[in-house]
C-alpha positions in Angstrom: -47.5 36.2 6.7 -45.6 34.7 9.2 -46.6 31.1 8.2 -45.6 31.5 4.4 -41.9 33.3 5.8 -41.4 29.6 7.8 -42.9 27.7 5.4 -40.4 29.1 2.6 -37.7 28.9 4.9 -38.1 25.5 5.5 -38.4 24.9 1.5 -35.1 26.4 1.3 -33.2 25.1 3.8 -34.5 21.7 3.4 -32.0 21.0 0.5 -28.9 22.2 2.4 -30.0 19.7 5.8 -30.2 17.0 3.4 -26.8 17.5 2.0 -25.4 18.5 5.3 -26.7 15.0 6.7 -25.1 13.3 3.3 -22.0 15.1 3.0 -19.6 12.2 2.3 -21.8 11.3 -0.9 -19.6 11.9 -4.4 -16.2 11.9 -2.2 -13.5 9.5 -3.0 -13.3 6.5 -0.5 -10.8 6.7 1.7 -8.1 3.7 1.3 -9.1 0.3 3.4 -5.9 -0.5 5.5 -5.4 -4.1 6.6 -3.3 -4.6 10.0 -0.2 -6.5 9.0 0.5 -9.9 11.0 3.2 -8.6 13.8 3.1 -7.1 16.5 4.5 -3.6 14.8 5.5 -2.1 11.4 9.2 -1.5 11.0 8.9 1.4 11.4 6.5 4.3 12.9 3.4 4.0 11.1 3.6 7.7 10.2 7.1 7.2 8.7 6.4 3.9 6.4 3.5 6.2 5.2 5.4 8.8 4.1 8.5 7.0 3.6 8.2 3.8 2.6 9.0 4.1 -1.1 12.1 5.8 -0.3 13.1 2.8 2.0 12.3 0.2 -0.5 14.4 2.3 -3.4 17.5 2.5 -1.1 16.9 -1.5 -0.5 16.8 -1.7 -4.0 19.7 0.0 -4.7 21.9 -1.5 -1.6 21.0 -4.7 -3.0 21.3 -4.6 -6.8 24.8 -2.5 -6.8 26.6 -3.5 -3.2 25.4 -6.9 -3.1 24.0 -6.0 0.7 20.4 -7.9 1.2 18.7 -7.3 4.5 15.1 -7.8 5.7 14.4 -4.6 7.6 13.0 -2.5 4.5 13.2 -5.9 2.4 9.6 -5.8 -0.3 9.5 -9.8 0.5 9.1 -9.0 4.3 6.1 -6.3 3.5 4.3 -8.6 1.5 4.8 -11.2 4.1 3.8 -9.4 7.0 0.5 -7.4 4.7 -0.9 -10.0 2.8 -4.1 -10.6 2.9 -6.0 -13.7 3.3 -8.5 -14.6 1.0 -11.6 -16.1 1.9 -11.4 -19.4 0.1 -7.9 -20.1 1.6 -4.2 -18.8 0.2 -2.8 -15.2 -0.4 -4.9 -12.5 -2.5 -2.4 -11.2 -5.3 -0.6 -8.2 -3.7 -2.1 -6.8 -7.5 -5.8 -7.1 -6.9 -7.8 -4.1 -5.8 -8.1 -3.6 -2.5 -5.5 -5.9 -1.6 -3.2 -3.7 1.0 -0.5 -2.4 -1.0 -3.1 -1.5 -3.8 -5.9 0.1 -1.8 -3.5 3.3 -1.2 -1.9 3.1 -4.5 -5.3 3.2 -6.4 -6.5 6.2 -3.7 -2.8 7.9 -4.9 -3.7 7.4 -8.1 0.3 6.0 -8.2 1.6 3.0 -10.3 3.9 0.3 -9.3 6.2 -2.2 -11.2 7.4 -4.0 -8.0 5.5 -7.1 -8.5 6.2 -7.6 -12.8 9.3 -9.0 -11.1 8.3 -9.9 -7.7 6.3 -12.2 -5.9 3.4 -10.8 -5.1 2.2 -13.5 -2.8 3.8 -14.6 0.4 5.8 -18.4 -0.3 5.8 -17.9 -4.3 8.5 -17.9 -6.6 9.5 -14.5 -7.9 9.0 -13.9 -11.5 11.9 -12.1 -12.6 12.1 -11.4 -16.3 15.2 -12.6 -18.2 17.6 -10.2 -18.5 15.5 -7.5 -17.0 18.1 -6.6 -14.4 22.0 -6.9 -14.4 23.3 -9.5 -12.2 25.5 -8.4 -8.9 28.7 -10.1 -9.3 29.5 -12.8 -6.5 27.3 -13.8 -4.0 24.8 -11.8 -2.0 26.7 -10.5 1.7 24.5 -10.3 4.4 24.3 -7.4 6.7 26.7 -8.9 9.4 29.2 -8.8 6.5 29.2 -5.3 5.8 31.4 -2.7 7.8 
């Protein structure tokens, strides 16, 4: 009797081991993030995680309406600093998957427009649409110009 009793304990517990042992298998893959090229984010790593959008939407907005351009929270700056290399030589697009920007995005399940308009490589010319955004009038001030 005591035989059979281990015996079918072992046949029932077997499945649960094996799925305690595999118990990543069917989960979503985590995001792959790439270290960007200086020595430290703009910010706290926790912060641009949580914040970053924000950031880039008040850029945005300084830029377009007030004419202010800095780099601190500039998009050109991110993708220069978290591009990633491809292995034949140049810049993956910051579009293809797994690409830095996109590996989160795609685990968010979040969409972005940035780069219909925007470089999305490091060096290239932007591709802004005709018309697609009203023109500032004057020229661009830099920060040091702004009280």
């Amino acid at each position: 009797m005591g035989r059979r009793l281990v015996l079918a304990l072992l046949l029932l517990l077997a499945p649960a081991a094996a799925a305690a042992q595999d118990s990543d298998a069917g989960r979503v893959p985590l995001p792959t993030i790439v270290k960007g090229k200086g020595e430290a984010c703009v910010a706290d790593t926790a912060y641009m995680r949580r914040y970053h959008m924000t950031e880039l939407d008040h850029q945005r907005d300084e830029t377009m309406h007030r004419g202010v351009r800095t780099r601190k929270f500039s998009l050109k700056e991110c993708v220069d600093c978290h591009a990633t290399l491809a292995p034949t030589g140049g810049y993956v697009s910051v579009n293809a998957p797994g690409q830095f920007c996109r590996s989160c995005h795609d685990y968010a399940a979040v969409t972005i427009d940035c780069f219909q308009c925007h470089a999305a490589r490091p060096g290239e010319k932007e591709t802004k649409r005709a018309g697609a955004f009203p023109r500032t009038a004057g020229k661009f001030r830099q920060e040091s110009e702004v009280q």
